[in-house]
C-alpha positions as CSV (number, residue, x, y, z in Angstrom):
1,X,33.4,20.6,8.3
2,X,32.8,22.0,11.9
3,X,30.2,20.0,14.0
4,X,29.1,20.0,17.4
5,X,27.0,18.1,19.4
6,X,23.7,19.8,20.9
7,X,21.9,18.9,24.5
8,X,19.1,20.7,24.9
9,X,16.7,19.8,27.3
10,X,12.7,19.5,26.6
11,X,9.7,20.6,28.6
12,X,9.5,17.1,30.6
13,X,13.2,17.7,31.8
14,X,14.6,14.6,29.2
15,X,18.0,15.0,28.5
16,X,18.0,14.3,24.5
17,X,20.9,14.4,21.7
18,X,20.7,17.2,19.0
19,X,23.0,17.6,16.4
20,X,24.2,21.0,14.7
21,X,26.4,21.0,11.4
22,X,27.9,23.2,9.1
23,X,30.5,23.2,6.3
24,X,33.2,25.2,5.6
25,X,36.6,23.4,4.1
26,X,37.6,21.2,6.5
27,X,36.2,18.1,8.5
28,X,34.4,17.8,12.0
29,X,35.6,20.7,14.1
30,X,36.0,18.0,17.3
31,X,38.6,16.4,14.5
32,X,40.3,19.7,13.0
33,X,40.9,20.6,16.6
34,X,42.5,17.2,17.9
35,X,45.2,18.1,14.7
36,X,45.8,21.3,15.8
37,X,46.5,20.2,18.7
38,X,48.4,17.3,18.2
39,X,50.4,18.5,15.1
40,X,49.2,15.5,13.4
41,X,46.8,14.7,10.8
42,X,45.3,11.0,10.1
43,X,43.9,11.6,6.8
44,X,42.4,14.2,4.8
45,X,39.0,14.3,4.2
46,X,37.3,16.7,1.1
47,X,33.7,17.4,1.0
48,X,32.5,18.0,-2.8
49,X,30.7,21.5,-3.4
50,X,27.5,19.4,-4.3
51,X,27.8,16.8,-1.4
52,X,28.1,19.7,1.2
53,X,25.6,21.5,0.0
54,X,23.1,18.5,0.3
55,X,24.3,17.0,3.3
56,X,23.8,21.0,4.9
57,X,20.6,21.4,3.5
58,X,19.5,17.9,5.0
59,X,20.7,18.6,8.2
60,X,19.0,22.3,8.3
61,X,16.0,20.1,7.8
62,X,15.9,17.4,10.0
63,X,16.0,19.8,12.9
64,X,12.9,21.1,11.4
65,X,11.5,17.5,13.2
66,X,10.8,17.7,17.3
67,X,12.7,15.4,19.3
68,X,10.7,12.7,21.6
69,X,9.8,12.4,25.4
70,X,10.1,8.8,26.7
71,X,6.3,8.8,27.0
72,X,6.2,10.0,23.3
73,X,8.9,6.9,22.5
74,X,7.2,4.3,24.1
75,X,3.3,5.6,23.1
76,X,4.6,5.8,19.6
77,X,6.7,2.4,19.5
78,X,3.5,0.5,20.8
79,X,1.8,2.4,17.7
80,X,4.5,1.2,15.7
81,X,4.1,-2.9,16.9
82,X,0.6,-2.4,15.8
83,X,0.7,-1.2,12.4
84,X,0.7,2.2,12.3
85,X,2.4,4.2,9.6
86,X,2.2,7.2,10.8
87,X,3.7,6.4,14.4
88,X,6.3,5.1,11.9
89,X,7.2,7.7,10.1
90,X,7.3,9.6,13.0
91,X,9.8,8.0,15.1
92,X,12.1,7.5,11.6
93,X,11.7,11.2,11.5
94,X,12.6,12.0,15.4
95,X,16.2,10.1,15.4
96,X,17.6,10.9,11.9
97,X,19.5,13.5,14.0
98,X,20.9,10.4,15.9
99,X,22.2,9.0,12.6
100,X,24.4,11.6,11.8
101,X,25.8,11.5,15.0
102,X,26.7,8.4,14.7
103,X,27.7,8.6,11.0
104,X,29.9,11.3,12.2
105,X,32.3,9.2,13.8
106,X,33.0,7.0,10.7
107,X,34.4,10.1,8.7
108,X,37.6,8.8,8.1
109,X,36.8,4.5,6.8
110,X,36.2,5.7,3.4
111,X,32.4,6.6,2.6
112,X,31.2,9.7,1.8
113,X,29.1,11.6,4.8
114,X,26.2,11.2,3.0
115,X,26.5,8.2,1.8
116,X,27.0,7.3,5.9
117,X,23.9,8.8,6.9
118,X,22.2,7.1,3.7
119,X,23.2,3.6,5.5
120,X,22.4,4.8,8.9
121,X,19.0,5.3,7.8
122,X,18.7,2.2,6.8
123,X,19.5,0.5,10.1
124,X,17.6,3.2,11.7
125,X,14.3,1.8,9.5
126,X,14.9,-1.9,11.1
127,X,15.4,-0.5,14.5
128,X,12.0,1.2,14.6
129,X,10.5,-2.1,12.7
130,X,12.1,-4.3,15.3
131,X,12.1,-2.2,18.4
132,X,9.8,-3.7,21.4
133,X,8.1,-0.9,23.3
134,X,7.1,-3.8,26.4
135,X,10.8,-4.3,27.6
136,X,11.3,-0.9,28.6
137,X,14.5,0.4,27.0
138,X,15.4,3.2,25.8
139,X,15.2,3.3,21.6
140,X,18.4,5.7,21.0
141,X,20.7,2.6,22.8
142,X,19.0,0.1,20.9
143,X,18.8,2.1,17.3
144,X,22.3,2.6,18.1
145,X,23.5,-1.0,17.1
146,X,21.1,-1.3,14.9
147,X,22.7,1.8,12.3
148,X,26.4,0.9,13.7
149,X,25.8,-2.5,11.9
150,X,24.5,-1.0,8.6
151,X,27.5,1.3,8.5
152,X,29.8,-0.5,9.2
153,X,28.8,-3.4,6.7
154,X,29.0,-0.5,4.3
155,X,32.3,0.0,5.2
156,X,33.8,-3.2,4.8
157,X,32.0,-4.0,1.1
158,X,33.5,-0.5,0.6
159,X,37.2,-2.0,1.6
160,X,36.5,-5.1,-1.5
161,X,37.7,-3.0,-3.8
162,X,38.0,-4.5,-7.8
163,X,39.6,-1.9,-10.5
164,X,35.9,-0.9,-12.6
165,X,35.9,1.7,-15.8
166,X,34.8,4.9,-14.7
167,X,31.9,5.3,-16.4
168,X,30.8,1.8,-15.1
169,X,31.7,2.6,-11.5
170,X,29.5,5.7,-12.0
171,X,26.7,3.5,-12.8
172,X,27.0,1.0,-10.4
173,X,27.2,4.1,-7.8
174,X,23.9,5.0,-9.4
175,X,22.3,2.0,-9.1
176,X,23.6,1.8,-5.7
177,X,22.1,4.8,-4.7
178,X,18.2,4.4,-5.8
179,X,18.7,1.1,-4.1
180,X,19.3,2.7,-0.8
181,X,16.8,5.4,-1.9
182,X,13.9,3.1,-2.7
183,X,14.5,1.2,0.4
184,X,14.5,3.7,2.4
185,X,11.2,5.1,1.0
186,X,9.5,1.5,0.9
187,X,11.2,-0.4,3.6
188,X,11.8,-3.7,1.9
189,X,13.9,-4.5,-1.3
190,X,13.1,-2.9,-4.5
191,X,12.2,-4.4,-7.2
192,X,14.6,-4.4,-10.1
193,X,12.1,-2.2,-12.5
194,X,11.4,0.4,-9.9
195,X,15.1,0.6,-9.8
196,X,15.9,1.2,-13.6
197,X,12.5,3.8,-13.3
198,X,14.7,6.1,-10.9
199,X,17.9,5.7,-12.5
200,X,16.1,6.2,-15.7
201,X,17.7,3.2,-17.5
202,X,16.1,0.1,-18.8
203,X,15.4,-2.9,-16.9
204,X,18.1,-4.8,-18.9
205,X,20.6,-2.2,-18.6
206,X,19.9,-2.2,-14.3
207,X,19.4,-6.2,-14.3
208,X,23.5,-6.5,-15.9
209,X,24.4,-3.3,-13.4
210,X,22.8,-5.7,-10.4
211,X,24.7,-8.5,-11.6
212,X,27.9,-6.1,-10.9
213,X,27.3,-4.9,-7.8
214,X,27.0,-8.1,-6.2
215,X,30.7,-9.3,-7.3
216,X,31.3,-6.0,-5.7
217,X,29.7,-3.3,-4.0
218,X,32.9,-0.6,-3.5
219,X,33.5,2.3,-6.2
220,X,37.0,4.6,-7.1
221,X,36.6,6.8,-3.9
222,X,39.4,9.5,-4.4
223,X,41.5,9.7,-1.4
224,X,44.9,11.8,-0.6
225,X,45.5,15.6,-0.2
226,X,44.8,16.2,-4.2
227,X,42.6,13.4,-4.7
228,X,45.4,11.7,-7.6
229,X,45.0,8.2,-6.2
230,X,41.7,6.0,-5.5
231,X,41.1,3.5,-2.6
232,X,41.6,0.7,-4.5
233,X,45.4,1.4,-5.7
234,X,46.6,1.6,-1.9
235,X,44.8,-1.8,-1.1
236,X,47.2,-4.8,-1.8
237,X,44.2,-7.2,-0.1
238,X,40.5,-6.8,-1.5
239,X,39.3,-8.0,1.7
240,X,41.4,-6.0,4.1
241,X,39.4,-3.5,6.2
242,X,40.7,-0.5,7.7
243,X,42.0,-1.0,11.2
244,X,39.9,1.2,12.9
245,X,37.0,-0.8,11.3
246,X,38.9,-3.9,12.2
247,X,38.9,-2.5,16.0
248,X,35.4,-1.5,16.0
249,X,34.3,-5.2,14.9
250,X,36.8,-6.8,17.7
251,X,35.7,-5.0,20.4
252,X,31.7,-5.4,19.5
253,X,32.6,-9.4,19.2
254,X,34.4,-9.3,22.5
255,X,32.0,-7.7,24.4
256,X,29.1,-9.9,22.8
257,X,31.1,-13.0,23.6
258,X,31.5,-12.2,26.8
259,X,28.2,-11.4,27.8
260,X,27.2,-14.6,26.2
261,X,30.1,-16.7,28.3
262,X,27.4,-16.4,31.0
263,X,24.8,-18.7,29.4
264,X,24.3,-22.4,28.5
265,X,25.3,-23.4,25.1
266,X,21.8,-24.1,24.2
267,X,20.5,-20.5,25.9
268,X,23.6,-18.9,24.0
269,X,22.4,-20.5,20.5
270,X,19.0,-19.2,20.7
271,X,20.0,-15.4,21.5
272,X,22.6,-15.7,18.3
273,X,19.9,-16.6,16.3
274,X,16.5,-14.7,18.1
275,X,19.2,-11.2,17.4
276,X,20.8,-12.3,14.6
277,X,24.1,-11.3,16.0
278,X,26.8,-12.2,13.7
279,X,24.8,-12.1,10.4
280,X,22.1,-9.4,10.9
281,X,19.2,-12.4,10.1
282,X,17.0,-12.2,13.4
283,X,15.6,-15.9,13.7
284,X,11.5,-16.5,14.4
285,X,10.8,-19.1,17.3
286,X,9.4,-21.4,15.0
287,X,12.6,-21.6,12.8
288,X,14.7,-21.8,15.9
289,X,12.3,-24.4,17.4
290,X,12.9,-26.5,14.0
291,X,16.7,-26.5,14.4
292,X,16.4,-27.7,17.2
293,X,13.9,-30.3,17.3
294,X,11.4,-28.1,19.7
295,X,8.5,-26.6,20.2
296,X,8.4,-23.2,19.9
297,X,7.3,-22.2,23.4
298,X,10.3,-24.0,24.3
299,X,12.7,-21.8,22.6
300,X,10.9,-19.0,23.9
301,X,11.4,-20.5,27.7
302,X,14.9,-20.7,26.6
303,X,15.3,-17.2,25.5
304,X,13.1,-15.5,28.8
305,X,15.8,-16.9,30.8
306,X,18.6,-16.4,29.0
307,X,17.5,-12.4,28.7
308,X,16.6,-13.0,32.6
309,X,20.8,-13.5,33.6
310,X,21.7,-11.2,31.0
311,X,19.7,-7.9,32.2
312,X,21.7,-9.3,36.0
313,X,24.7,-8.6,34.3
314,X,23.4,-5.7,32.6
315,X,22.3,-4.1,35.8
316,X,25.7,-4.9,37.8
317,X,27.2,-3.3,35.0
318,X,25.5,0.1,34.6
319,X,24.7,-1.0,30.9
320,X,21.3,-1.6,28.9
321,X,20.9,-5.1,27.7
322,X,19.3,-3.5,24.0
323,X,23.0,-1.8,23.8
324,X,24.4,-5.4,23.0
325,X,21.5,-7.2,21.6
C-alpha cells in the first residue's frame, strides 16, 4: 500500500490534515521506504483483493466530504450539544479522513486496515457525542484519544487469542462486524435481533454466536510471508499484547500519571472518573458526588480546579489539555 499524508490549506488560511491512499501490493509507502532503506523488514503485511478494493473505494469517497474551518467546528459542535443530527452527521463525516490516519499507524498489531478504521469510527462517534464546543479546543486533538482508545482496545482483545473451528470463527467475525456496523449507523448497542437481521441468521443462532464472542473477541488472522500460520499459534500467552501495543499503553499511562501527580488525591479521583481514563466509562457529577458523600456542585468545584492547574501545565508545556483527557 502507498500512502501519503495531505496538507492542504482552505480558504480561511487553516492548516487541516487530508489523507490520500492507494493500493498496489505492498504496505504504507512511508513503511516500504523505511525497509528499503534500512534493509530490514518488521513484518509483512497482505491486503486481500476484496479488502483493498473496499478500503480504496472508501477512501476515494470520504474525500468526496469538505474538511472544517474552526468556526465551522465549533458552530457545528454547539449544534451537536444541542441535539442536532445533522450537525452530527456532519462533523462524523468531516474527520473520517482523520481516522485513517490514525488507523494507519497501527498497520502492523494485527487487525485488518479496515477493520482499524471500522474501530476508529467508533471512537470517532463518542468524540463528536462527548466533545464540548465551550472550552475552546481544537476537536482533531481531542477525537484523537478518543479513536486511539477504541483501536487500541481492539488490538489487545485481538492479542486473547483461543483456537475456534473455522467456520465458527467466520461467524463470530460476522457477527462481529454488523455489531460494529449497526453501532456505527445507530450510535448505541444493537439489539441482538437487529443483529441476526444483518447477518441474516436467526436470533438463536446470533444469541449462542454472542455468547462466544464475549469469552473472546480475536479470530485466526493469517500472518507470515505465505499466510501458513495464524496469530494464535505464535502466541504462548492469551493475554500477551504485542510490544509496540504494550509501549503505546505505557507511555499514554505515564504521561496521564504525570499530569495528574500535580493534583490532590481527591481532585485526581474526580478527573479519573469525570474522563473515564483507565476504563473508557466517563462518570456524571451526580455518581461521583455519591461516591463520595457530596453534592454535586461540589464535585464540579473540585473538577473546575483541578482542569484550572492542569491547562497551567498544559500551557507551560506547549500541549492541549483535550490531548490527555
Amino acid at each position: 500500500m502507498s500512502g501519503r499524508e495531505v496538507l492542504s490549506r482552505n480558504s480561511s488560511g487553516n492548516v487541516q490534515e487530508d489523507y490520500e491512499c492507494s493500493y498496489p501490493e505492498t504496505a504504507c509507502n512511508e513503511e516500504q521506504k523505511e525497509h528499503d532503506e534500512t534493509g530490514k523488514s518488521r513484518s509483512t503485511v497482505r491486503f486481500k483483493p476484496a479488502e483493498q478494493d473496499a478500503v480504496s473505494h472508501y477512501l476515494k469517497d470520504i474525500r468526496k466530504t469538505n474538511l472544517l474551518t474552526r468556526d465551522e467546528e465549533r458552530e457545528l459542535a454547539c449544534r451537536v450539544a444541542r441535539g442536532d443530527a445533522e450537525a452530527r452527521q456532519r462533523m462524523i463525516e468531516a474527520n473520517l479522513r482523520l481516522v485513517v490516519s490514525i488507523a494507519r499507524r497501527y498497520l502492523y498489531a494485527g487487525l485488518e486496515f479496515s477493520d482499524l478504521i471500522e474501530e476508529g469510527n467508533i471512537g470517532l462517534i463518542r468524540a463528536v457525542e462527548k466533545f464540548q464546543c465551550e472550552r475552546g479546543f481544537k476537536f482533531s486533538t481531542y477525537a484523537t484519544w478518543w479513536i486511539r482508545q477504541a483501536i487500541e482496545r481492539a488490538i489487545v482483545n485481538q492479542a486473547r487469542t483461543i483456537r475456534l473451528p473455522v467456520h465458527v470463527a467466520t461467524t463470530v467475525n460476522a457477527y462481529t462486524r454488523a455489531v460494529r456496523r449497526l453501532t456505527q449507523q445507530d450510535s448505541r448497542e444493537p439489539r441482538i435481533e437487529e443483529i441476526a437481521e444483518l447477518m441474516q441468521v436467526s436470533v438463536t443462532t446470533a444469541r449462542r454466536v454472542s455468547q462466544v464472542v464475549r469469552e473472546t473477541t480475536s479470530l485466526d488472522v493469517l500472518i507470515g510471508e505465505h499466510e501458513e500460520d495464524t496469530l494464535k499459534d505464535m502466541l504462548q500467552d492469551r493475554s500477551a499484547v504485542s510490544p509496540d501495543v504494550a509501549a503505546t499503553f505505557a507511555r499514554r499511562n505515564k504521561d496521564i500519571q504525570e499530569w495528574l501527580s500535580h493534583l490532590t488525591a481527591i481532585e485526581r479521583r474526580v478527573i479519573e472518573l469525570r474522563y473515564g481514563l483507565y476504563d473508557g466509562d466517563d462518570r456524571t457529577l451526580e455518581s461521583i458526588g455519591r461516591e463520595f458523600g457530596v453534592t454535586r456542585e461540589r464535585v464540579r468545584q473540585k473538577e473546575v480546579q483541578a482542569l484550572n492547574k492542569l491547562r497551567a501545565i498544559s500551557r507551560e508545556r506547549n500541549v492541549e489539555l483535550a490531548s490527555m483527557l
